[in-house]
Each structure stands twice: as structure tokens, then as C-alpha cells.
FIPA-96170 format. One record per residue (C-alpha): residue in one letter; chain; x, y, z. Coordinates in steps of 0.02 Angstrom, whole numbers. Each point is the difference from the previous one (the first is absolute). Example, Ala and Ser with C-alpha at 12.3 -4.5 7.8 and 13.67 -1.06 7.14 Angstrom:
// FIPA-96170
 aa ch      u      v      w
  A  A    615   -225    390
  S  A     69    172    -33
//
This chain:
// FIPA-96170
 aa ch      u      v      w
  X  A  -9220  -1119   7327
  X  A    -24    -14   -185
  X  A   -115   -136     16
  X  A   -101     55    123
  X  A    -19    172    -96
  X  A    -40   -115   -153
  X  A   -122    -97     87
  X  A    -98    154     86
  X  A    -23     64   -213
  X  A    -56   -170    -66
  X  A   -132      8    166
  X  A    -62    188    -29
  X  A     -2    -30   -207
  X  A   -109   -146     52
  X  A    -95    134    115
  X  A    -26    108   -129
  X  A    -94   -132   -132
  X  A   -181     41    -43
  X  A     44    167     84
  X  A    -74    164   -118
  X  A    127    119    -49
  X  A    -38    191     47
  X  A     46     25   -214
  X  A   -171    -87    -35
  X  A     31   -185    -30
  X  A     49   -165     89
  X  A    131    -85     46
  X  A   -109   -182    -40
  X  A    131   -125     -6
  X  A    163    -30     63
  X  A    129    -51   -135
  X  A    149      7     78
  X  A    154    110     29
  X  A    183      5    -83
  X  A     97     74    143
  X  A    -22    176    -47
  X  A   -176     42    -63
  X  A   -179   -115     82
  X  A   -126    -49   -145
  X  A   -187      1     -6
  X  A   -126    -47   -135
  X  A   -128    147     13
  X  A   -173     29    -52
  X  A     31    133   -110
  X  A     50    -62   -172
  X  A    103    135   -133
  X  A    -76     89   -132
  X  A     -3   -126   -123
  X  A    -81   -135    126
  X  A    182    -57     36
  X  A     19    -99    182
  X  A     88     98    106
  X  A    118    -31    145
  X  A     32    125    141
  X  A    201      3     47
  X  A     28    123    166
  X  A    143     46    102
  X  A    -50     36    169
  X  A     33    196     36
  X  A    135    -23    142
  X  A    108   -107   -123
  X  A    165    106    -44
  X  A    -42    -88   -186
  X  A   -178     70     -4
  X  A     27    199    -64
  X  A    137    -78   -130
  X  A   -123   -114    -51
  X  A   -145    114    -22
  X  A    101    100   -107
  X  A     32   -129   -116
  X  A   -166    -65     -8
  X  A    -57    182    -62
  X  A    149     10   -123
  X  A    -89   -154    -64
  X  A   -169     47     13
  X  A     10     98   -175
  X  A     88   -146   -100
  X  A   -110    -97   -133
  X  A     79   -140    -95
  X  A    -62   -157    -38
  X  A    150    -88     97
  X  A     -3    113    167
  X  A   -102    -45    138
  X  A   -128    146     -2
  X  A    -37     82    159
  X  A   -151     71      0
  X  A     19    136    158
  X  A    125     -5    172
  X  A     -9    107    149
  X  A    -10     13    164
  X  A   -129    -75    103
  X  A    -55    -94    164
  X  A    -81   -185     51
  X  A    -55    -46    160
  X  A     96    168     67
  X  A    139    -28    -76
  X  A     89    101   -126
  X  A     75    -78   -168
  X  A     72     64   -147
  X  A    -97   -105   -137
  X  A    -28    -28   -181
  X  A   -135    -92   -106
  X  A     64    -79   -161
  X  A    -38   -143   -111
  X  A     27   -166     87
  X  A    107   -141    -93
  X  A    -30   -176      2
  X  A    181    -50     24
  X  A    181     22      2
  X  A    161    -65    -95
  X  A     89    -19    163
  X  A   -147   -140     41
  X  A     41    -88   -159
  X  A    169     31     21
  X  A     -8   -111    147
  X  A    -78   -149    -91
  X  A     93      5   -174
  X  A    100    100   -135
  X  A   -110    110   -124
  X  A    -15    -74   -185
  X  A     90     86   -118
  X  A   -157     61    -73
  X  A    -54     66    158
  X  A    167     69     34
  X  A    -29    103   -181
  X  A   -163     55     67
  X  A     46     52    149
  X  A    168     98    -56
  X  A   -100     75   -119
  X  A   -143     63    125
  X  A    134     60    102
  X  A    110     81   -127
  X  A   -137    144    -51
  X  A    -52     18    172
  X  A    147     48     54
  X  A     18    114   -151
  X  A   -144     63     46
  X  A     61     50    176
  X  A    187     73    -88
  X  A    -90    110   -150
  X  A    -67     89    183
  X  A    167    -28     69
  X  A    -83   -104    143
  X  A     97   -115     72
  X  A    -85   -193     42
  X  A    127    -37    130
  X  A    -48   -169     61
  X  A      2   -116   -153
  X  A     -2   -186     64
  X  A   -114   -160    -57
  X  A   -119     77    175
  X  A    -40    156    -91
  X  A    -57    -84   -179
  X  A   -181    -31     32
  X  A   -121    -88   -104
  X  A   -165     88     -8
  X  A   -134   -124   -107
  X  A    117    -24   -175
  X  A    101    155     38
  X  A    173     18     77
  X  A     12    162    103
  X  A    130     74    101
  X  A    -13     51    177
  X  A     14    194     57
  X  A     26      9    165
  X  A    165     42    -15
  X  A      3    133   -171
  X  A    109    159     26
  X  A    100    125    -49
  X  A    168    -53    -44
  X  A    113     -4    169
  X  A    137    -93     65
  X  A     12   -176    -38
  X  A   -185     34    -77
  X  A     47     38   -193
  X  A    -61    -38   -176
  X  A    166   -106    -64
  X  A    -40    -92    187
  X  A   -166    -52    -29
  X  A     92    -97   -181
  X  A    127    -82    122
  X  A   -174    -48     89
  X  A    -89    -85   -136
  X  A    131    -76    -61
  X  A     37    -75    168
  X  A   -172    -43     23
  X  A     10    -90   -189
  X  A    136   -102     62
  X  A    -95    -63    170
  X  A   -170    -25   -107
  X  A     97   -101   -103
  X  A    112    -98    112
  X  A    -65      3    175
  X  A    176     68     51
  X  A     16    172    109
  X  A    219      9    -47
  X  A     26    155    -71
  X  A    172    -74    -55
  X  A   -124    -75   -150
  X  A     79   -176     27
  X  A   -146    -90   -108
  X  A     -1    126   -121
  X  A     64   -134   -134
  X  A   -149    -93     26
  X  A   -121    141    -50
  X  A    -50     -6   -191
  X  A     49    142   -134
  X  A    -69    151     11
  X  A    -28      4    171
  X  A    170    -53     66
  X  A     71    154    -98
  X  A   -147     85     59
  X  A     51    -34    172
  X  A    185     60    -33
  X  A    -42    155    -76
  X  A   -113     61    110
  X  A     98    -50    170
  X  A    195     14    -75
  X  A     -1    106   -168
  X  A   -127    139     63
  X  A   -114    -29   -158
  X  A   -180    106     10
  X  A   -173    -62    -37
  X  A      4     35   -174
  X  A    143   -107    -19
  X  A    -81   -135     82
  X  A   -155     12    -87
  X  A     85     -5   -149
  X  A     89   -140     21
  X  A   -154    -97     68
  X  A    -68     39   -182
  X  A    167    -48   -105
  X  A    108   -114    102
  X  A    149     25   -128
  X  A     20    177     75
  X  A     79    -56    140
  X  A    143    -40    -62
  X  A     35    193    -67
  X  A     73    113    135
  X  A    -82    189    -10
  X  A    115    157     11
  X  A     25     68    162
  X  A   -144    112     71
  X  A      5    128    121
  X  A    -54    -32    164
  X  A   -121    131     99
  X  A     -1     17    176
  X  A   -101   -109     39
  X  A     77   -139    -89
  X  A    -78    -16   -161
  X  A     69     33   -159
  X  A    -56    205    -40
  X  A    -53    -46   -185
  X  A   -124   -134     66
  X  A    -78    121    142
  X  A    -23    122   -164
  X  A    -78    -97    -97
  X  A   -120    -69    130
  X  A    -42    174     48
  X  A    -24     60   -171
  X  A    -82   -148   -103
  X  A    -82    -93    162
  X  A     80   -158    -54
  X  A    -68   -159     70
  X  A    175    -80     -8
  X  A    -57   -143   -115
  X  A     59     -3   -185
  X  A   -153     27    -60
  X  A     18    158     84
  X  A    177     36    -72
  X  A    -93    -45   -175
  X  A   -124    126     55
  X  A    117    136     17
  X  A     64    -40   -191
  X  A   -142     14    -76
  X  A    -51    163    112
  X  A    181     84    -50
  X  A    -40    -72   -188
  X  A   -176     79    -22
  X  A     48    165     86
  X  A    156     21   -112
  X  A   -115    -47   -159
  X  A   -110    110     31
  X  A    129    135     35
  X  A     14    125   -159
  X  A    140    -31    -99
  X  A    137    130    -38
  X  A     18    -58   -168
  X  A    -51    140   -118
  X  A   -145    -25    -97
  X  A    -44     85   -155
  X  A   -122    128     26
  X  A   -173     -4    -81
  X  A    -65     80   -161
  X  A    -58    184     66
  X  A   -178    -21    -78
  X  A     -6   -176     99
  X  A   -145     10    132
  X  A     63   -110    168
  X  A   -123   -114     44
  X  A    -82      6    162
  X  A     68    -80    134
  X  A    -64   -149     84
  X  A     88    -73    153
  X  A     62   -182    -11
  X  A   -137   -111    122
  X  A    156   -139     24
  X  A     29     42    211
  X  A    -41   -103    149
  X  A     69    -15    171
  X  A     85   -144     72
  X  A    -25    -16    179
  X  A    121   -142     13
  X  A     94   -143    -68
  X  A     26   -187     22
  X  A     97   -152    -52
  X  A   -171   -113      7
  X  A   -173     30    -75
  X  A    -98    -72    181
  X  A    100    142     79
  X  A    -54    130   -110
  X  A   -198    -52    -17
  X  A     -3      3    198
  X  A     60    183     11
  X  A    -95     41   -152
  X  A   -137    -70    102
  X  A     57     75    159
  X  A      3    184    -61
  X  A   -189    -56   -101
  X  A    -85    -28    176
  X  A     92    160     92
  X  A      0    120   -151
  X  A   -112    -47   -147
  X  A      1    172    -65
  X  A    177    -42    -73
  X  A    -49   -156    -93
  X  A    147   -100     41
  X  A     30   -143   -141
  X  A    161   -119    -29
  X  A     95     22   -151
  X  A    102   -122    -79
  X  A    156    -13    -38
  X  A     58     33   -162
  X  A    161    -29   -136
  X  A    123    -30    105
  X  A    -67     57    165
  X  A    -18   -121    143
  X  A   -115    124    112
  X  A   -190     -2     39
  X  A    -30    168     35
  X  A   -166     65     96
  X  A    -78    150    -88
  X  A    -87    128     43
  X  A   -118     91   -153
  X  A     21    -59   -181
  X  A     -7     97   -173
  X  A     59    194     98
  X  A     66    128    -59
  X  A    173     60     79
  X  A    -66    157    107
  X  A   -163   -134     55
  X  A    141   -120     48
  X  A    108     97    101
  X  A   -152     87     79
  X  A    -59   -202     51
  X  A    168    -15     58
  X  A      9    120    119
  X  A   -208    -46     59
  X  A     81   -162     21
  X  A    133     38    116
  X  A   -116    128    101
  X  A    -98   -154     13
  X  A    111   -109    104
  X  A      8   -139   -118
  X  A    189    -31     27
  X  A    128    -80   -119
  X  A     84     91   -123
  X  A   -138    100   -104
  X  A     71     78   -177
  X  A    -66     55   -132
  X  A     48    -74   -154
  X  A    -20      3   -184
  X  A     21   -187    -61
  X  A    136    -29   -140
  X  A    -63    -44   -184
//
């Protein structure tokens, strides 16, 4: 029964290639299907002259309204490590009805490499990393990923990406401190080629990422942790106080300070926040008295400190940063998105947006800037001295 259902879908997705879509575009090529969703290259490329793939559910599937909503939950999203999906719907091919969504096409998938070797440790780093503030991403929104696994990491040219098919509100098995127990999981297969959960070859997995592994999938550690261990190994070996843990299964103070400071989940962004909590409370007036001035004294007018930008967001590595930078250039050049360096003791390149403002043109930019669409977590900022 189940193969002859499976069969009659692989013959009418076969049907279907060349075939226009009622939505305006093709389906041109064929690519494939993964059990749940069909795939089509299409004619239509995104916005930025991205190839695009065409993934449909057909309408009568008992998936195909669950998956249509998540596809639109997605549709908004814009990070540099998300699969962007550039518009989903409803629509019809040949007479028949599919639920359908047209977003950037990858090249390839861990879970193909997966099957011919381990990952490096370098390209373990990279891809932890990649994943690490795209799933922050998702949390500061309190989205859940819910499928992390070496399928849904996706190269797309130099760029890991996640998958979305599968982003939701938190629910059931579907949480925030789940998705952790995910990648960490998934850490342990990339770099192993074993599926045990029981972590049996975890002593053969290299410092950090064997602690890595066990915090995330045993000790309940959140991205921030992670990331900062991935950026000073010796920090593994401290154990953090106990945190409180939302309903949802991620510690409360984490899921506040991703709402309120948009952190990324990296260090850098942690170092971020420091220097944000530094400059606001140096610039806050002091309730030390001061002696008052001479009566005759005239006060000098008043000219507002031009020291503001906006960071739009952060990142451990400079060829991250100049592709956002040059990302947000293409889709909003009225922002003049640059890259700035780190600095002291800072290991963050953060993308900017404005240079040289004032604090009132800064916060005004800000809020332009998230009006805008561009995503990430936007703040205003005064740098420190």
C-alpha cells in the first residue's frame, strides 16, 4: 500500500515537471523529493538574483496546511544563516492544488557529506558557529527550529544556512533547550559518523567540542554558553550557577536577554552587550554632586556629541561581517552599511549602520532600520572611549 501510494507521487511529481504554476512561475526542473515536501528549480530567481527552488506539498496531504503555515512564519525571517524564502502560498499545476514556497536553493547538505566522511575540525567550528547565531536568531523571536540534524545544515555557495521548513512556535517536544540537545547531537554525528545518543565515541571527539557535545545534550547549557566556549576553550571547565528554566525549556535570563539586546549568541555578541551596558551607564549623569558654577558664569551652548552609530549585527569572523555589510549595501544602500573592527579587547566585527550621529539621529536610524526589514539585532549605540 505504501509503496504503491509512494510510487503514484514520484509518477505525478514527474507529471508535474516543466508544468507552469497558476502563482506565475515554473516548475523547470525536477530535483527531487525528501519524503515530505517535492523540489523544483524555477525560473523565477529572488530578489537579489538568488537561484531559487520551488518545495510544494500537494493540497490533499494532511502535512500540507501545517506546512504552509510554517513556510509563512518563515517568510519574514532575514539572517544571513536562514534559508530565505522569498513568498509561499497556495497554488495549482497541471490542476492540481499544492501548498508551495519559493526560497533560495542550496548546493548541498551535511547529511551528504556525512555519508562520505567526518567534518574537519575547522569545518566543524564553522559550521557550529553558523548554526549557533542562527538558532539565536530563531530564540531572540522565541521560534523554535525543531528539526536540527546534519539534513537541515545546507551549504549555499560559502555560506552555511539552516533549513525552515520546520520553524515554530514552541510546542511539545518542539522547544528552545531541544533544539541545543539537537545540535549537539548533530555535532556528535558530524563528527563521528555515529547516530547513539548514548554518546559512546564521545572520548574520541577533541576539546571543546566533546564538552560542547555534553553540555548541550546532558548539562542543558544555552547558545551563549556554547559560543563562548567555542571562543575560550578553558571555560568549559567552570560550571555556571543554576538558571531558571522558562516554559519552554530555556533558561528565562537567556530568553531576556535575547529579546531585549537581540543577541546573536556568539561572544562577540556577549562582548557587545558590555560595551552597550558600559557606554549607556557612562553616559548616564552621575549623582555625585558637583559644585555649582560662579553665578556671573555664562553656560556655553550646547552641542550634541556626533560619536553614535547603529550596529545591525555582530560576528566572530571579518568574511562574515563584509558579506552582510554587503548584503544590507545591495538591498538598502540608504543605510550605508560598513564593517567595523574589532577593538581593545573585543573579538566582534560588527556591521554598522551610519557613522559620526548624533544620539536622537541614531535612535531615529534605528528604528528606520527595523521598519526596514533588515533583520538581526539593530541598536543604537554610542561606542566606548
Amino acid at each position: 500500500m505504501w509503496f504503491a501510494y509512494m510510487k503514484g507521487m514520484t509518477d505525478l511529481w514527474t507529471r508535474l515537471e516543466g508544468a507552469p504554476l497558476t502563482a506565475g512561475f515554473e516548475l523547470k526542473r525536477l530535483l527531487g523529493d525528501d519524503g515530505k515536501r517535492v523540489y523544483y528549480l524555477t525560473n523565477r530567481s529572488g530578489p537579489e538574483g538568488e537561484t531559487a527552488v520551488i518545495a510544494a506539498v500537494p493540497q490533499h496531504s494532511e502535512q500540507a496546511e501545517e506546512q504552509l503555515r510554517r513556510w509563512k512564519l518563515a517568510s519574514p525571517l532575514s539572517h544571513p544563516n536562514l534559508i530565505r524564502v522569498f513568498e509561499a502560498g497556495w497554488s495549482e499545476a497541471d490542476g492540481v492544488p499544492l501548498a508551495y514556497a519559493r526560497m533560495e536553493c542550496p548546493d548541498d547538505d551535511l547529511a551528504t557529506l556525512l555519508s562520505e566522511r567526518c567534518l574537519t575540525l575547522v569545518e566543524a567550528d564553522e559550521v557550529l558557529r553558523a548554526a549557533v547565531v542562527a538558532l539565536s536568531y530563531l530564540h531572540e523571536q522565541y521560534l523554535a527550529h525543531g528539526a536540527v540534524e546534519p539534513g537541515n545544515i545546507l551549504a549555499v555557495g560559502e555560506t552555511i544556512k539552516l533549513s525552515i521548513h520546520d520553524v515554530s512556535s514552541p510546542h511539545g517536544d518542539k522547544t528552545l533547550q531541544q533544539d541545543i540537545r539537537n545540535l549537539g547531537f548533530t555535532l556528535y554525528q558530524l563528527l563521528t559518523q555515529h547516530n547513539d545518543r548514548q554518546l559512546s565515541e564521545l572520548h574520541s571527539v577533541a576539546e571543546p567540542f566533546a564538552s560542547i557535545i555534553d553540555g548541550a545534550m546532558r548539562k542543558g547549557w544555552s547558545l551563549a554558553r556554547i559560543a563562548a566556549v567555542l571562543e575560550q576553550p578553558e571555560l568549559r571547565e567552570e560550571e555556571p550557577a543554576p538558571e531558571s528554566m522558562g516554559d519552554a525549556g530555556v533558561p528565562l535570563l537567556q530568553r531576556e536577554e535575547f529579546r531585549r539586546w537581540g543577541m546573536v549568541g556568539l561572544p562577540a555578541g556577549v562582548a557587545l552587550l558590555l560595551v552597550i551596558l558600559a557606554s549607556r551607564h557612562s553616559s548616564a549623569p552621575s549623582k555625585t554632586a558637583q559644585p555649582a558654577p560662579p553665578v556671573a558664569a555664562q553656560a556655553a551652548p550646547v552641542v550634541e556629541a556626533r560619536t553614535w552609530n547603529v550596529v545591525a549585527n555582530t560576528y566572530g569572523h571579518r568574511k562574515d561581517a563584509e558579506r552582510r555589510a554587503r548584503a544590507i549595501e545591495r538591498r538598502w544602500p540608504q543605510f550605508h552599511a560598513r564593517v567595523f573592527p574589532p577593538s581593545g579587547n573585543a573579538r566582534t566585527y560588527m556591521v554598522v549602520l551610519g557613522d559620526h550621529l548624533t544620539k536622537q539621529e541614531a535612535l531615529r536610524l534605528e528604528k528606520d532600520a527595523r521598519a526596514a526589514g533588515i533583520g538581526g539585532s539593530v541598536t543604537a549605540r554610542e561606542p566606548a572611549p
